[in-house]
C-alpha positions in Angstrom: -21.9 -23.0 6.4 -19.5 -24.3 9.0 -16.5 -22.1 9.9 -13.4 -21.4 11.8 -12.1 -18.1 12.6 -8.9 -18.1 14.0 -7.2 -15.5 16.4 -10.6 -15.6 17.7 -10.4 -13.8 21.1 -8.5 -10.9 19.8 -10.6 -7.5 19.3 -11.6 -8.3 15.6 -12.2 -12.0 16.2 -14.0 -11.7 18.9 -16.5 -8.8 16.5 -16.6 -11.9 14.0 -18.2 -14.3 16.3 -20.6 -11.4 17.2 -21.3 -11.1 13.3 -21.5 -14.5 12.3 -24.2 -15.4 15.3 -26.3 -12.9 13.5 -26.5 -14.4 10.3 -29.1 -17.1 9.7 -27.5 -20.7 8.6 -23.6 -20.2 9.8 -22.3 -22.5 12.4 -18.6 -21.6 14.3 -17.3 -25.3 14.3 -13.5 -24.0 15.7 -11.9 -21.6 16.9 -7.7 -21.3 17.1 -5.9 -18.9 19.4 -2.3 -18.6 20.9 -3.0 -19.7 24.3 -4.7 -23.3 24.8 -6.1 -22.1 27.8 -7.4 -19.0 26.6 -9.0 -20.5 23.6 -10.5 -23.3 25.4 -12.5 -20.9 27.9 -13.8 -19.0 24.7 -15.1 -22.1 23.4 -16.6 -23.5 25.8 -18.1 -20.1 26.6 -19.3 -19.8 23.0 -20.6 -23.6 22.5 -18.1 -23.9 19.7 -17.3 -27.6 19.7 -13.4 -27.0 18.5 -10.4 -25.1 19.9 -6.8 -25.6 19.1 -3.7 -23.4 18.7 -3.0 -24.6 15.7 -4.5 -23.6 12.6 -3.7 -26.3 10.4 -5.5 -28.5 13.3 -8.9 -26.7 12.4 -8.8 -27.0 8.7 -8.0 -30.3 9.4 -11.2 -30.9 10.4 -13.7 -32.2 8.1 -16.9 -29.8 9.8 -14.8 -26.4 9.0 -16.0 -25.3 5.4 -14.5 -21.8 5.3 -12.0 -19.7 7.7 -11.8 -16.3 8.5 -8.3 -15.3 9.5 -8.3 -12.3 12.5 -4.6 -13.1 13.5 -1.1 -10.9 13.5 -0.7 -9.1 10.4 2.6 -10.8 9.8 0.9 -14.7 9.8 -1.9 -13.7 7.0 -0.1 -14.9 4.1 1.3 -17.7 5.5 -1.9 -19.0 6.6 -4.2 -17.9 3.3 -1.9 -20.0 1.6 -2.2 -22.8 4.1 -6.3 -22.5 3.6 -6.7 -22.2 0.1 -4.2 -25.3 -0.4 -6.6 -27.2 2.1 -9.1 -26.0 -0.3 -10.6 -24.0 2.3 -12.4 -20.7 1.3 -10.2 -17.8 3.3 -11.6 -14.0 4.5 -8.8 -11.5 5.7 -8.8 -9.7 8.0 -7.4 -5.8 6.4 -4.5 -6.0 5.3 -4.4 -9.4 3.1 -0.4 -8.9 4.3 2.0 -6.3 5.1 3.8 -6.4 2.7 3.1 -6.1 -1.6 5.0 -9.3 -2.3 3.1 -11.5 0.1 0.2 -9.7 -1.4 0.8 -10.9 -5.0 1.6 -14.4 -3.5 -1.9 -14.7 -2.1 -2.8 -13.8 -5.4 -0.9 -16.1 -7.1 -2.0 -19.4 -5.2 -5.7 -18.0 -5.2 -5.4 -18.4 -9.4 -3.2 -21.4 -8.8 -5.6 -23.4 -6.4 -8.7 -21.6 -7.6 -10.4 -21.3 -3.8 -11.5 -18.0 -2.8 -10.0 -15.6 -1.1 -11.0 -12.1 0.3 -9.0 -8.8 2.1 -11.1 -7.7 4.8 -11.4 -4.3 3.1 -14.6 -3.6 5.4 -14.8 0.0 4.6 -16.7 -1.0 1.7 -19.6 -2.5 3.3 -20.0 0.3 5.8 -23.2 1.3 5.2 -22.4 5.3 5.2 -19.9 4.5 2.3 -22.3 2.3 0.5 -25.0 4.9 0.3 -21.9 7.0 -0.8 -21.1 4.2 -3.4 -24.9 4.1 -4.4 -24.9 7.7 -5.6 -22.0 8.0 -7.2 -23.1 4.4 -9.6 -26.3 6.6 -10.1 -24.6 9.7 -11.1 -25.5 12.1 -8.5 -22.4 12.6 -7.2 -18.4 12.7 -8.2 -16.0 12.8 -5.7 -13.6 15.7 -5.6 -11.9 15.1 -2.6 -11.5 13.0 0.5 -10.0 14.6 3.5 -9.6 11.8 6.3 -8.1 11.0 9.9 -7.6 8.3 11.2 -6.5 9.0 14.7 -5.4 6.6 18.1 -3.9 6.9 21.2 -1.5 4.1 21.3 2.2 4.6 22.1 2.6 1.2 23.8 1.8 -2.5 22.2 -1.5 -2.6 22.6 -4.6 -3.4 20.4 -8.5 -2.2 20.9 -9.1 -4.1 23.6 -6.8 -2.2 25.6 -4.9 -5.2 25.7 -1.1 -6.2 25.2 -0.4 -7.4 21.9 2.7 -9.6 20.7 3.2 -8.5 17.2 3.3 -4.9 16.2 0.9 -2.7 14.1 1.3 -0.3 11.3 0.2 2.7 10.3 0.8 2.3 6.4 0.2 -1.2 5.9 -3.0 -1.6 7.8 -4.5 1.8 9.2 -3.7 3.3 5.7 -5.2 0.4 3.6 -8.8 1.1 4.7 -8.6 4.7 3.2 -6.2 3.6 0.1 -8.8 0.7 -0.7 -12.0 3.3 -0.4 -10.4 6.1 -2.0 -9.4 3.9 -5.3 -12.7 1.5 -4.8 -15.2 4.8 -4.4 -13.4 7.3 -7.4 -13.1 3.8 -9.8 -9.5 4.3 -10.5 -6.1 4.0 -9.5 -4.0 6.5 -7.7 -1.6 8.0 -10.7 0.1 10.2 -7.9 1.0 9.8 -4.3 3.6 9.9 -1.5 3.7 9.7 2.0 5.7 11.6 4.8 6.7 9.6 8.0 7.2 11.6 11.5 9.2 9.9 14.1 9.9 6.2 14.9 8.6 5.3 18.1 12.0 4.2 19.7 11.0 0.7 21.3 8.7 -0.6 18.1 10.4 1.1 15.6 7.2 2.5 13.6 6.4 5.9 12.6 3.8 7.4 15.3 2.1 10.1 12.8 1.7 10.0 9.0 0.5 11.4 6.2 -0.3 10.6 2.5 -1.5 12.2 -0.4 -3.1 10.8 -3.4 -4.8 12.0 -6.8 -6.4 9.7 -9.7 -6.1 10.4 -13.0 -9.2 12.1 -13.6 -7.9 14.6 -10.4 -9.7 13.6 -7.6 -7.5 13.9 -4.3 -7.3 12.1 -1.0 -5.8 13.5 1.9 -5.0 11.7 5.1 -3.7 11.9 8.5 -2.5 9.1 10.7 -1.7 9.1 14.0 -0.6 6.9 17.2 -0.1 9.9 19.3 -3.5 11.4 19.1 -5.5 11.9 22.9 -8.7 11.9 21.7 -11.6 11.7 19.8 -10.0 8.2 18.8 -11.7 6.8 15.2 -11.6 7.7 11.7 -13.1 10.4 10.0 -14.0 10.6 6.4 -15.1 14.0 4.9 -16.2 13.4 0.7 -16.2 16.4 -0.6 -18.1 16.1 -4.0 -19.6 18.5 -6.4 -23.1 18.1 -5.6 -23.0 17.4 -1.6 -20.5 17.1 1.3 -21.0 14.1 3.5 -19.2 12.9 6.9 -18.5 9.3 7.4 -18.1 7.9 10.9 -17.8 4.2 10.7 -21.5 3.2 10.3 -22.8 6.7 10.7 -23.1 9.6 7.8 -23.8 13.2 8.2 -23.9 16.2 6.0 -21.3 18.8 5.8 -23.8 20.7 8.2 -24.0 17.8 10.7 -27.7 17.1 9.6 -27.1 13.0 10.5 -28.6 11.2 6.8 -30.9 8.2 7.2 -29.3 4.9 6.4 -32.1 2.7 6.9 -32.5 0.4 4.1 -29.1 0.8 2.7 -28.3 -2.9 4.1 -29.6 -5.5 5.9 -27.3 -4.8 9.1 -25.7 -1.4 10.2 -23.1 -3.3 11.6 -19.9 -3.3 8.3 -18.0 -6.4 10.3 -21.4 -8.6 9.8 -21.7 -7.1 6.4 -18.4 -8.7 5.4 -19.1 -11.6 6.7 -22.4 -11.8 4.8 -20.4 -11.4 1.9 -18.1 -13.5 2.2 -20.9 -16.5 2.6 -22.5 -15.1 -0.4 -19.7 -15.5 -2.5 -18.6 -18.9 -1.3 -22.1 -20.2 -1.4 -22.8 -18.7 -5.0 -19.2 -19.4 -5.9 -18.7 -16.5 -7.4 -16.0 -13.9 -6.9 -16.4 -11.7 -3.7 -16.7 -7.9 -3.7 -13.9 -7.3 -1.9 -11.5 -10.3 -3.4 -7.7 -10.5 -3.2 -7.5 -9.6 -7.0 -9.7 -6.7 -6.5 -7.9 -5.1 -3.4 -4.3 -5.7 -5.1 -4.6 -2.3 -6.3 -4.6 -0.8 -3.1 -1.3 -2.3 -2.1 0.2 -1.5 -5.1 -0.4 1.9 -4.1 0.8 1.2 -0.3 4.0 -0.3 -1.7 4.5 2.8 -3.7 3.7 5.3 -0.8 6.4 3.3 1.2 9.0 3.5 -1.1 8.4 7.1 -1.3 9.0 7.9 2.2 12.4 9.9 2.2 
């Protein structure tokens, strides 16, 4: 399979390429970034044989079979839509968009043009949450509660590279979806209570700096979790399942008990690495042409919820 991923030198594209040189049969054919120069150097770096600022140049081309989209939050809709009406098979990088309508507009030329489309929901592939996952399908656990942080140490515009960024993040609408998304994907149901509470705007980007949101599903499971810009360390996101037979620790690829005794993940998946896990998927699906775990349709739930959490903010 021959694809483009396109804010490709950014921190997430640049974990993509990583991914996809791991996985057997994929080719990078281009690669699209804001700055021709910039773009150019990573190509020619990377042997990719395509670079261009433009993302309708790259789907253009007749070698790009597929697109992974790790640009601004604000551009994903637009240019989902502009891939799956190229007929071009689109991964997202979390959120899908920032906003509930643009979601259900994905969603609505996805079933309109009938080419797939996947939210980067990579929490789900983890391979600590998928032995999670595992035992709750087996029956060995229920989840009671999930208490998590997700904590950074970013009060200027920067992104995890430590580098300036021109478009500005978001707490609710990305940060927030990873543990929305879980919580609902990992209990099998959707939130029938929650709200949010917002602390101050930061004064130049105009976003709230700490947050925190509560959720329950109807068979009374309840999520908990904190948010934060302002946080000096440890930087990350912490999951803590508490469940009634077991409670386990979740740090990105890493699980532990609620005693710190670190669990063995070894055949869980091929990869301990979630970003190549998603990406595996994602070639999966398209090359099966079947519907992705992780699709558009199936993550609309979760910003149904963030849409509702937002409006609740007072």
């Amino acid at each position: 399979m021959r694809i483009c991923v396109a804010g490709a030198y950014g921190a997430f594209g640049t974990k993509h390429l990583d991914a996809l040189a791991d996985i057997d049969g994929v080719t990078v054919t281009a690669v699209m970034g804001p700055t021709q120069s910039k773009i150019d150097a990573l190509a020619a770096e990377r042997g990719i044989g395509f670079a261009s600022t433009s993302l309708e140049a790259c789907i253009a081309h007749d070698d790009v079979d597929a697109v992974i989209l790790a640009t601004p939050t604000q551009m994903h809709a637009e240019q989902a839509i502009a891939c799956m009406k190229a007929g071009k098979p689109v991964l997202i990088e979390i959120p899908m968009a920032d906003s509930l309508a643009d979601s259900e507009e994905i969603c609505r030329v996805q079933k309109q043009t009938g080419v797939l489309a996947m939210a980067g929901q990579v929490r789900r592939f983890n391979p600590s949450h998928q032995w999670i996952r595992n035992r709750i399908d087996a029956g060995e656990l229920t989840i009671q509660q999930m208490d998590v942080q997700t904590y950074f140490f970013r009060r200027s515009n920067m992104n995890a590279k430590g580098e300036p960024r021109s478009w500005t993040d978001h707490l609710l609408w990305h940060h927030a979806c990873h543990t929305v998304d879980l919580f609902q994907y990992q209990t099998g149901e959707v939130a029938s209570e929650c709200f949010g509470l917002e602390g101050p705007h930061h004064p130049e980007l105009g976003i709230a700096m700490d947050m925190s949101i509560g959720m329950k599903t109807p068979s009374g499971a309840i999520c908990t979790l904190s948010l934060s810009f302002n946080n000096d360390g440890p930087l990350g996101t912490f999951f803590r399942y508490i469940c009634d037979n077991g409670t386990f620790i979740a740090r990105y690829d890493d699980l532990y008990d609620g005693r710190e005794n670190q669990i063995d993940l070894s055949g869980v998946a091929v990869s301990d690495n979630g970003i190549e896990l998603i990406d595996r998927e994602f070639i999966s699906a398209v090359e099966e042409g079947r519907e992705p775990n992780g699709s558009v349709h199936d993550t609309l739930d979760a910003m149904r919820t963030l849409d509702r959490i937002e409006r609740s903010f007072s």
